[in-house]
N, C-alpha and C positions, 0 to 999 in steps of 0.2 A: 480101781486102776489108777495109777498114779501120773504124773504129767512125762513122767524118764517113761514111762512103760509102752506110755503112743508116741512117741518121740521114736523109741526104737522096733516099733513094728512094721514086717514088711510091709509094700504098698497092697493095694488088692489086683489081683491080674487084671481086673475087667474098667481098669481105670486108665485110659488113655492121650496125651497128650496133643496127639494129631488125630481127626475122627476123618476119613475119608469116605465120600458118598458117592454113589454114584449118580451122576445127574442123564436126565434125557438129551442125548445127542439128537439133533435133526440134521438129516442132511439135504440141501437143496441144490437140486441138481435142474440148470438154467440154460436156455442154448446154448451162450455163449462161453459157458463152459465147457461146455464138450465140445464146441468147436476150437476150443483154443488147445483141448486136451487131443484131440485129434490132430492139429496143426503143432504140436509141439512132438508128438509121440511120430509125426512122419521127418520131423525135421531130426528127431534127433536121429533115425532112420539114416537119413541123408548125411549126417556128418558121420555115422559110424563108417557105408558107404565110401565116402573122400578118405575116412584113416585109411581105412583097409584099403582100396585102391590104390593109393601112395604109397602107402608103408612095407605092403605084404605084397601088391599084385606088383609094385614098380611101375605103376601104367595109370596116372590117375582122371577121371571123369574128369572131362571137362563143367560140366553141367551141375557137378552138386555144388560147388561155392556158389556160386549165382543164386539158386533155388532155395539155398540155406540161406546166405543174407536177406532174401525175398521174404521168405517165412521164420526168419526172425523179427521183422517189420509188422507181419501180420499178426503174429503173437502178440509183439505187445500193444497192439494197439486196441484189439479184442479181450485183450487181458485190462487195459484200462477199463475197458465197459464194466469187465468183473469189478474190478477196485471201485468203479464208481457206485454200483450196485448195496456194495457193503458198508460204503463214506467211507474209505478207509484210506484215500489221499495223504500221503503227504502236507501235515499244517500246522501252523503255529498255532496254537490254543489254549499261549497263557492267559490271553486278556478275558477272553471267555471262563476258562476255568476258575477266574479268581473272584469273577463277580458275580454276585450273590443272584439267584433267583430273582426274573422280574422281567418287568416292560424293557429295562435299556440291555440287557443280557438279548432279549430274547429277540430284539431290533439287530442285537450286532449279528446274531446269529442268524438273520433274517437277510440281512445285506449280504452278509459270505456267501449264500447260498443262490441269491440273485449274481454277484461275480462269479462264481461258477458256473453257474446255466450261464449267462453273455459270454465267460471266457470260451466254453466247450462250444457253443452255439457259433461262434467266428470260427474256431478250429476245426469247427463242418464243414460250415462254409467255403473257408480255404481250402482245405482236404478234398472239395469237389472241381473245386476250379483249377486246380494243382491236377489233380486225376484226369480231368477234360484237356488239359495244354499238353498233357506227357502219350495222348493218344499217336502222335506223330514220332515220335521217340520209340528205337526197338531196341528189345533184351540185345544183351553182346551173343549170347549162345542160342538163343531160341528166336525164329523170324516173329516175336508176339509183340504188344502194343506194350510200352511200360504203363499203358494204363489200366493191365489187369493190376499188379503187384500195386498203384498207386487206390484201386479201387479198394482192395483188402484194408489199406490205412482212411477211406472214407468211411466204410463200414464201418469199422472198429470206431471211428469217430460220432457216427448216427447212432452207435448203439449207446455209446458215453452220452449222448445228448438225450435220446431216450428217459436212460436209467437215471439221468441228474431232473429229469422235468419230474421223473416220480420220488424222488428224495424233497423235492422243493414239495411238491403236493400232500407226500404224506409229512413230512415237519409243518407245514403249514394249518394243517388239520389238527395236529396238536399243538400250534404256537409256537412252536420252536423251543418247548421243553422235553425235555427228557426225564422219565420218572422216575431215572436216577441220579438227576441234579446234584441231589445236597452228596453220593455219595464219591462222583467223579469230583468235586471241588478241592482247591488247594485252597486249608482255612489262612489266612491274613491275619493272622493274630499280633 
């Protein structure tokens, strides 16, 4: 067979360029996620509610804007604890990303995470004493204390503080490397 002869033979079918696999999915399902998936699936409840009321009845609730700003508050604050759960914050991480495996990498990566637990740990803090001062404060619509709705945003704050103390524990356990170091890095060539 000649070099013209493989040159113009078709490819073979079972030769593919993209191999797609399937990998195991886990899914983990955490309180705060189904509290947040419950509190987002009533709220969005309550804005359909206010359309329809407005739009269609001409007659609209007093009561659902309130209840909907309320538990939009709650969501994300409950939804932070998710976010924190996963590391998945919002953050800069060129300096990190560029430097090589090691002691000073794994120190910087150690300090972030101590600013986190202190920043989330104040934001409790406050989140409780904010909740405690709004006890005297009532809903416009409803005769209740604004410090149920301020309570939902402590929550959601104790649970961030929670999930950041076990981020800090388990990085800690492993040094603050990741066993996929060299393949998250941006080489510096």
């Amino acid at each position: 067979m000649s070099t013209t002869d493989a040159k113009q033979s078709p490819p073979q079918d079972d030769v593919h360029l993209i191999v797609a696999q399937d990998e195991e999915i886990t899914i983990e399902h955490h309180p705060e996620d189904w509290l947040a998936f419950a509190i987002f699936w009533s709220l969005a409840f309550i804005v359909f509610l206010q359309f329809f009321t407005r739009y269609v009845l001409n007659d609209s609730l007093a009561w659902t804007e309130e209840i909907a700003r309320y538990g939009l508050m709650w969501v994300v604050f409950i939804g932070g604890a998710m976010v924190t759960r996963r590391n998945s914050h919002i953050a800069v991480e060129l300096l990190a990303n560029v430097m090589k495996p090691g002691p000073l990498r794994s120190t910087l990566l150690a300090l972030v995470d101590v600013i986190k637990l202190a920043f989330i740990g104040l934001l409790a803090y406050v989140s409780v004493t904010i909740t405690e001062r709004m006890d005297m404060q009532r809903m416009t619509v409803f005769d209740l204390p604004m410090s149920y709705v301020y309570g939902g945003v402590a929550f959601g704050c104790f649970l961030m503080l929670i999930r950041q103390i076990q981020n800090v524990w388990r990085n800690a356990r492993i040094g603050w490397s990741r066993p996929d170091d060299v393949t998250h890095q941006i080489a510096a060539d």
